[in-house]
DRENPA-3360 file (N, C-alpha, C; in nm, 2 decimals, always signed):
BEGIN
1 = XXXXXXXX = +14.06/+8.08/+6.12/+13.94/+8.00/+6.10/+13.83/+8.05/+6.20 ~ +13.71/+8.07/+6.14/+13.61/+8.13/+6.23/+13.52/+8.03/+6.25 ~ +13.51/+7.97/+6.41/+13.44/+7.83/+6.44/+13.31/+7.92/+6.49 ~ +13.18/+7.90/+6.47/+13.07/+7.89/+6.49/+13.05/+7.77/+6.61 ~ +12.94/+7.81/+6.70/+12.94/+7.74/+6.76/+12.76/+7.63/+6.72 ~ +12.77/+7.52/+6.83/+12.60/+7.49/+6.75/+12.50/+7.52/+6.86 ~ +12.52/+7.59/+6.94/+12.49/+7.63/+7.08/+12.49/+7.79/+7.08 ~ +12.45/+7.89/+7.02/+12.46/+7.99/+7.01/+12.37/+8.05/+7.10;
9 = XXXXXXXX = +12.22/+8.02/+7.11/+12.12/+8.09/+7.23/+12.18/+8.03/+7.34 ~ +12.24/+7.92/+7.38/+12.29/+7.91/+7.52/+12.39/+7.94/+7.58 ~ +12.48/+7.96/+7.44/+12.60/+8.00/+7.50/+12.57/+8.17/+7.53 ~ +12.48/+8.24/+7.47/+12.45/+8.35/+7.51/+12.42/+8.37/+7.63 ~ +12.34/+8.31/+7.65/+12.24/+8.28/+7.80/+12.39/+8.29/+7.90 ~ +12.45/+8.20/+7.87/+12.55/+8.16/+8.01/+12.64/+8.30/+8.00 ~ +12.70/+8.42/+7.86/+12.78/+8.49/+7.85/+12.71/+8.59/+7.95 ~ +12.57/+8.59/+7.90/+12.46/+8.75/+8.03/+12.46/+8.66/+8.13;
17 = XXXXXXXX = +12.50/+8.51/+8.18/+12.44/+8.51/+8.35/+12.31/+8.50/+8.32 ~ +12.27/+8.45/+8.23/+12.13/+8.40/+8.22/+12.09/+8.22/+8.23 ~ +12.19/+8.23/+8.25/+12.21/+8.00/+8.25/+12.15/+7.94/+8.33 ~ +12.06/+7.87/+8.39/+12.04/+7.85/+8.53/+12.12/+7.66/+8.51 ~ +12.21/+7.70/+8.58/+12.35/+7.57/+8.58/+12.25/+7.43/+8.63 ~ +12.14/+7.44/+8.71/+12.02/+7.29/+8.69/+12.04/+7.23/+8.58 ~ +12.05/+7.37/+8.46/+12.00/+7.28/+8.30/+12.07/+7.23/+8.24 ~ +12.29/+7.22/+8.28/+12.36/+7.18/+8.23/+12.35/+7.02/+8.19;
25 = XXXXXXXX = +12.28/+6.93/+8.28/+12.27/+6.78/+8.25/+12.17/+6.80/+8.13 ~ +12.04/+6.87/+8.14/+11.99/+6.80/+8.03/+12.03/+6.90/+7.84 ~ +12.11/+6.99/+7.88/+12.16/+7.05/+7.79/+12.29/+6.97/+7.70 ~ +12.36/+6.85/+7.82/+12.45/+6.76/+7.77/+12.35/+6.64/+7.69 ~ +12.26/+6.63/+7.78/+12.16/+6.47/+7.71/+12.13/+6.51/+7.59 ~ +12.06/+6.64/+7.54/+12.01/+6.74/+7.44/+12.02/+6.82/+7.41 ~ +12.12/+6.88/+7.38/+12.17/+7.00/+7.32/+12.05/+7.06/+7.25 ~ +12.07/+6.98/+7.14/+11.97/+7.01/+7.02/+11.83/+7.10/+7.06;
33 = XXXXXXXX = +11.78/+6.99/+7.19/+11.59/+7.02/+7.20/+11.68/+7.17/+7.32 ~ +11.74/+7.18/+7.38/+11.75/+7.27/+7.45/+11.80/+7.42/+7.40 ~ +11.84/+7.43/+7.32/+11.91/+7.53/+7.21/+11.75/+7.59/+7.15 ~ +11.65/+7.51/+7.10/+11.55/+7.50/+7.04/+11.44/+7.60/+7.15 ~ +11.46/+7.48/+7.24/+11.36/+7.52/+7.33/+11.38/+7.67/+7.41 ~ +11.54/+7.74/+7.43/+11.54/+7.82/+7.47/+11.53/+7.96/+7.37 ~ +11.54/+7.91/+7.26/+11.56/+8.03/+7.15/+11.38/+8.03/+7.13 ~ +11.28/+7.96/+7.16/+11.13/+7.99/+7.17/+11.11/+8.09/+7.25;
41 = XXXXXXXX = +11.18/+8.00/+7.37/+11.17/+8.09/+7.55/+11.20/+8.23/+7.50 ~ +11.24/+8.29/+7.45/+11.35/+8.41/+7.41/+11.32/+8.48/+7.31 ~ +11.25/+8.45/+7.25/+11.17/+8.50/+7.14/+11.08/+8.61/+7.19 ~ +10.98/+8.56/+7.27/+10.89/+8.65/+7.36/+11.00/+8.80/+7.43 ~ +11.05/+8.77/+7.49/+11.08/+8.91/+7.50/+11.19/+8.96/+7.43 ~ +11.29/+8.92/+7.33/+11.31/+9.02/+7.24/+11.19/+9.10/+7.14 ~ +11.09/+9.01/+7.12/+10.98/+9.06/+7.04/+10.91/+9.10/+7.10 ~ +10.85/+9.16/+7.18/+10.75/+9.18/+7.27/+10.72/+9.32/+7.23;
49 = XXXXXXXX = +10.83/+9.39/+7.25/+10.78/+9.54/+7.28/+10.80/+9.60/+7.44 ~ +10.80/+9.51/+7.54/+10.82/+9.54/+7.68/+10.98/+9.60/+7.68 ~ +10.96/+9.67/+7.77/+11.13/+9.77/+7.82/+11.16/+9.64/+7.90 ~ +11.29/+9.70/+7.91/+11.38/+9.53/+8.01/+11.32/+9.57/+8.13 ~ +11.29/+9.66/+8.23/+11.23/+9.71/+8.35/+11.12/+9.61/+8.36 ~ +11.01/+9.61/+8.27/+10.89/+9.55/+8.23/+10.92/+9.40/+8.27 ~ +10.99/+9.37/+8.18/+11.05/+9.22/+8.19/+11.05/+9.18/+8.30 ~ +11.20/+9.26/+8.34/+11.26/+9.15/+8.50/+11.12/+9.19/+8.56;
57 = XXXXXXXX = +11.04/+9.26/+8.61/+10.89/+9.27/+8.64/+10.86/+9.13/+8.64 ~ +10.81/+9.08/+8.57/+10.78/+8.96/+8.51/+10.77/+8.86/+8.53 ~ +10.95/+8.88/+8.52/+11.06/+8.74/+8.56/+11.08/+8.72/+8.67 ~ +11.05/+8.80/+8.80/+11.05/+8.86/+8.95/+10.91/+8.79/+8.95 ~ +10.82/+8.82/+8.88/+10.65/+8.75/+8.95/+10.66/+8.61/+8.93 ~ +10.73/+8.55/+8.75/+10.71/+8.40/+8.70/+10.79/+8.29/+8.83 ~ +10.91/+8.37/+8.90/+11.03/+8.31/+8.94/+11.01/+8.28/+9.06 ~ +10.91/+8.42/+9.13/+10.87/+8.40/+9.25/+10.71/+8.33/+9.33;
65 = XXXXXXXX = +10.66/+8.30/+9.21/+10.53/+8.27/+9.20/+10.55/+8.08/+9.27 ~ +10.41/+8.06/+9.36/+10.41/+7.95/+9.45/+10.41/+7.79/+9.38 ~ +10.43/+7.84/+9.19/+10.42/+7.70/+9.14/+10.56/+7.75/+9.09 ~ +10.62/+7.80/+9.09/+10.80/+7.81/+9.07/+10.90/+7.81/+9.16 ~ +10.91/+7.93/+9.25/+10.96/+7.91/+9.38/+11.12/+7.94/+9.34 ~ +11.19/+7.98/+9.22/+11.31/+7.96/+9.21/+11.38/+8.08/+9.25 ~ +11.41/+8.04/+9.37/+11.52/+8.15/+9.46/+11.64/+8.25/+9.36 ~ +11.72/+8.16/+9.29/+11.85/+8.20/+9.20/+11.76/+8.30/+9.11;
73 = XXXXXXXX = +11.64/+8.29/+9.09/+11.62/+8.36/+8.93/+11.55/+8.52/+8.98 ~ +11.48/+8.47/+9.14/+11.42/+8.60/+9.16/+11.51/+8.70/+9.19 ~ +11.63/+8.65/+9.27/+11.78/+8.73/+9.27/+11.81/+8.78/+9.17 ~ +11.82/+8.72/+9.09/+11.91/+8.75/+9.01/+11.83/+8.87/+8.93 ~ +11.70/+8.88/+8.90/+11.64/+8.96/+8.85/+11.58/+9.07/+8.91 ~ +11.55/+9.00/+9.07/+11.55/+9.18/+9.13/+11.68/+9.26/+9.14 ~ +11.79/+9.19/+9.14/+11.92/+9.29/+9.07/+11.90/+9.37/+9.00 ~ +11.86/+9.29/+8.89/+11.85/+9.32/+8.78/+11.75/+9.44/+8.72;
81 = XXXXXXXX = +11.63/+9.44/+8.81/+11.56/+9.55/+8.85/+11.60/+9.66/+8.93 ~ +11.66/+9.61/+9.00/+11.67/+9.74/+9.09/+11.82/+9.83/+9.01 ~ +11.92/+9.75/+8.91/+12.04/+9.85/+8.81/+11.91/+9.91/+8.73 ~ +11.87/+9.87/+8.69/+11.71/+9.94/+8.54/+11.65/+10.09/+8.62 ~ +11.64/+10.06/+8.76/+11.61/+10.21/+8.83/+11.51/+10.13/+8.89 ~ +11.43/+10.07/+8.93/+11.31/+9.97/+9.01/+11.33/+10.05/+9.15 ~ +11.24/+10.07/+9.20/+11.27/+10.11/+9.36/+11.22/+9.98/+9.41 ~ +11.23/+9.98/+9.58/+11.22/+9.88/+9.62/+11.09/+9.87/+9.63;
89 = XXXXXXXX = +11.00/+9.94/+9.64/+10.84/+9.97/+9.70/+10.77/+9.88/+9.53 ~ +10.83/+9.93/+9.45/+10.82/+9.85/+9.30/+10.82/+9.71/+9.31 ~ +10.96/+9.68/+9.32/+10.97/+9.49/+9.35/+10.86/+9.42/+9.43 ~ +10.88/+9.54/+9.58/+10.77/+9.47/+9.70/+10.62/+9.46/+9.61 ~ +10.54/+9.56/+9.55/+10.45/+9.55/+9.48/+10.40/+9.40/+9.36 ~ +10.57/+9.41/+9.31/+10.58/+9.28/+9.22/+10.51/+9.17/+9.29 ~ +10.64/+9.14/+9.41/+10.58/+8.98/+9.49/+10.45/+9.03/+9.57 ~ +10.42/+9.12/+9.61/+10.28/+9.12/+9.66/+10.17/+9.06/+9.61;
97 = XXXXXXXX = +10.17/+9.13/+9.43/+10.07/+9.05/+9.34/+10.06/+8.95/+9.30 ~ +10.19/+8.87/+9.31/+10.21/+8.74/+9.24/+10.16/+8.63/+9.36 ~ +10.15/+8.74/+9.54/+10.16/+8.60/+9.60/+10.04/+8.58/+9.59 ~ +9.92/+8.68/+9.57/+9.78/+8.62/+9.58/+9.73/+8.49/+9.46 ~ +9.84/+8.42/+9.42/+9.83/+8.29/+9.33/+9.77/+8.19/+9.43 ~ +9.84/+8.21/+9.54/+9.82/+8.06/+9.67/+9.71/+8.11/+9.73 ~ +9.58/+8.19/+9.73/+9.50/+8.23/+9.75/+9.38/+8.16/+9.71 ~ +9.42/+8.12/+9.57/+9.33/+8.02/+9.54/+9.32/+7.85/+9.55;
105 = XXXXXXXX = +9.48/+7.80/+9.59/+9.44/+7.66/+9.71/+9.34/+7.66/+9.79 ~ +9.32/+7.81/+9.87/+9.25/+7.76/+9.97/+9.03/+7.80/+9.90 ~ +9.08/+7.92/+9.79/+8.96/+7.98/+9.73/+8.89/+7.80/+9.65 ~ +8.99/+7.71/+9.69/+8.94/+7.57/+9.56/+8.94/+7.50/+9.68 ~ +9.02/+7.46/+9.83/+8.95/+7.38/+9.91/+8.91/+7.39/+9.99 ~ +8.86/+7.52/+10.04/+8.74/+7.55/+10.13/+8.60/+7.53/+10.12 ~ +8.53/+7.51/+10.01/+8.43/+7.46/+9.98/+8.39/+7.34/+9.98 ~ +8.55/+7.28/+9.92/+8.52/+7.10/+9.97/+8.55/+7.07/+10.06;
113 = XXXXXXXX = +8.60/+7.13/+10.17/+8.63/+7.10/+10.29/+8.49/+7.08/+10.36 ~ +8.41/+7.18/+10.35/+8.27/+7.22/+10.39/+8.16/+7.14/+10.33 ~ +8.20/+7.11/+10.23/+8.07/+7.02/+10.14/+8.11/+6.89/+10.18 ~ +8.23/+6.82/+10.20/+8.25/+6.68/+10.26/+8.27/+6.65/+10.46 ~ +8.25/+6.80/+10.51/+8.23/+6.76/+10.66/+8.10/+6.74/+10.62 ~ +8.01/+6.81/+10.58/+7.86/+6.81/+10.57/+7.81/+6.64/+10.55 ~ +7.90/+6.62/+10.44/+7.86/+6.47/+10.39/+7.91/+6.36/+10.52 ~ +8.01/+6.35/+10.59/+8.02/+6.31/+10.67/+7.98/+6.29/+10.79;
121 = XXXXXXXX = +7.95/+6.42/+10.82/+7.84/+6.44/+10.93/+7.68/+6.34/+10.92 ~ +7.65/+6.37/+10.75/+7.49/+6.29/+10.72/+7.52/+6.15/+10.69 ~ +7.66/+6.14/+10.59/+7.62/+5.99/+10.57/+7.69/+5.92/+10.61 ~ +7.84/+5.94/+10.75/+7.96/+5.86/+10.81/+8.05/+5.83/+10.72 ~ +8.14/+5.78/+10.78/+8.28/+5.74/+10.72/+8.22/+5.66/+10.55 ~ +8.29/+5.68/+10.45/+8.29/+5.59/+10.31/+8.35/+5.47/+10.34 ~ +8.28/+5.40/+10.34/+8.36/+5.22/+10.33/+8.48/+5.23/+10.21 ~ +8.59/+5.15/+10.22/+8.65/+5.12/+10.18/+8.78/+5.21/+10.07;
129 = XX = +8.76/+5.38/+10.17/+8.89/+5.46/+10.12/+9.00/+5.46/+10.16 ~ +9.00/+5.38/+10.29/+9.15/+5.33/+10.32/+9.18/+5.17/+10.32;
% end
């Protein structure tokens, strides 16, 4: 008897080491939206047209980037870059570009830093912000 599973994109994921084990709770709450949701995620780069090198590229910038931060994924795919043939000067290039993201915290509050000392300098403290 040939059992089909109903979980086919995830159980794939977990067979490559692509699982990130976080997702096991809400993969039990909802199988369903999470099967769905990862066979979208997955879409893009089987279809893409990018080489896998390209990819983990990518997945090295998305993983390491200052609104992600996820340690397990950037591992796992600078491995993953550096079996593809990546030198290391490559990877370092990767996170170099991705870190100029947090460049713009300060490119967005430097100006209001400067426009509300100005204001407080002319008009004093605002009544009633604390």
């Amino acid at each position: 008897m040939n059992q089909s599973s109903e979980t086919p994109v995830i159980d794939q994921l977990r067979a490559r080491g692509n699982w990130n084990p976080a997702w096991d709770v809400l993969a039990e709450l909802d199988a369903e939206y999470v099967e769905k949701f990862m066979g979208v995620a997955g879409h893009c780069f089987q279809k893409s047209g990018l080489d896998p090198l390209t990819i983990e590229f990518i997945a090295i910038a998305v993983d390491a980037s200052c609104t992600h931060m996820y340690a397990p994924g950037v591992r796992r795919h600078i491995r993953k870059a550096l079996e593809l043939g990546a030198t290391k000067d490559q990877v370092m290039a990767v996170l170099e570009m991705v870190s100029v993201l947090g460049i713009h915290s300060v490119a967005l509050g430097a100006p209001i830093l400067v426009e509300e000392a100005d204001k407080l300098a002319k008009d004093g403290p605002t009544r009633g912000t604390f």
